[in-house]
N, C-alpha and C positions, 0 to 999 in steps of 0.2 A: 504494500500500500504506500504511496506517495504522500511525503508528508506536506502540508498545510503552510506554507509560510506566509507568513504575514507584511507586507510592506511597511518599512521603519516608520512611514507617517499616515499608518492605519488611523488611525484618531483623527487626523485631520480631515482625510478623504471622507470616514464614514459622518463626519459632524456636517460635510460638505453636502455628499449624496443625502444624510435624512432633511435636511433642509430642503435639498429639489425636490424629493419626496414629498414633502409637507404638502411644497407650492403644485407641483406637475400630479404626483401621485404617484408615478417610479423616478428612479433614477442609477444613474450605471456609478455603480460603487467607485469605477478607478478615475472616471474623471468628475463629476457630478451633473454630467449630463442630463437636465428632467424629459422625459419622455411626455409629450401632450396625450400619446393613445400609444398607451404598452400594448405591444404584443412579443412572445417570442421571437418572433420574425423581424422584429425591429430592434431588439436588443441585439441578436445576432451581427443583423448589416450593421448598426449605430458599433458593434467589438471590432468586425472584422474588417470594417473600410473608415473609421471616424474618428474611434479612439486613440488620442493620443499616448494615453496612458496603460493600456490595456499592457500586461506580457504579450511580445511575441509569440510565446505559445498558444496562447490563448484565439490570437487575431490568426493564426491558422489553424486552429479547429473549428471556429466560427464563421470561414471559410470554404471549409472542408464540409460542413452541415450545411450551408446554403448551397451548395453548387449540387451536393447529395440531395438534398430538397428539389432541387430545379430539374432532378434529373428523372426524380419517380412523377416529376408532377407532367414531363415529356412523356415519356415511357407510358404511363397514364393516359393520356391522351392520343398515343398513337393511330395515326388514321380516324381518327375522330372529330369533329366539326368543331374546333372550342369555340365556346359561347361567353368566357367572361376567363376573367386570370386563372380563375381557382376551377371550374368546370367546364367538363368538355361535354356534349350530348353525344349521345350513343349511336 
C-alpha cells in the first residue's frame, strides 16, 4: 500500500479549498479552485489540464481516466446515430 503524504503546506491549501467550498460548494484541494457545478468529470479535466498545483502523478491518471472515458463513450456509440454528448440512439 502507498503511503499518504501530505504536502508541507496542507493547512494552508485545505483553509484555502474549505473557503471555495463555503462560497462554490467544491473545491480542488491543491489549488482552491471552486467549482460552480461539480461533477467528477470536471474535477478530472479542472486535475489533469488546469491545475497548477496538482502532482504530476496525479495530472496523469486524470488523464488517463478521461481519454478511458472518451473511449467507452466511442466504442459505445459505435455505428450508432449520436443524439447528444452523452447518448447515442440505437
Amino acid at each position: 500500500m502507498e503511503e499518504i503524504k501530505f504536502p508541507p503546506d496542507f493547512n494552508e491549501r485545505a483553509e484555502r479549498a474549505l473557503t471555495q467550498a463555503k462560497r462554490y460548494g467544491a473545491a480542488c484541494f491543491w489549488c482552491g479552485y471552486g467549482y460552480e457545478e461539480y461533477s467528477r468529470k470536471s474535477e478530472a479535466e479542472h486535475i489533469a489540464y488546469h491545475c497548477s498545483d496538482a502532482p504530476e502523478k496525479l495530472k496523469e491518471d486524470m488523464r488517463r481516466v478521461l481519454s478511458e472515458r472518451q473511449a467507452d463513450a466511442s466504442n459505445a456509440c459505435a455505428g450508432k446515430k449520436v443524439t447528444s454528448k452523452r447518448r447515442c440512439r440505437r
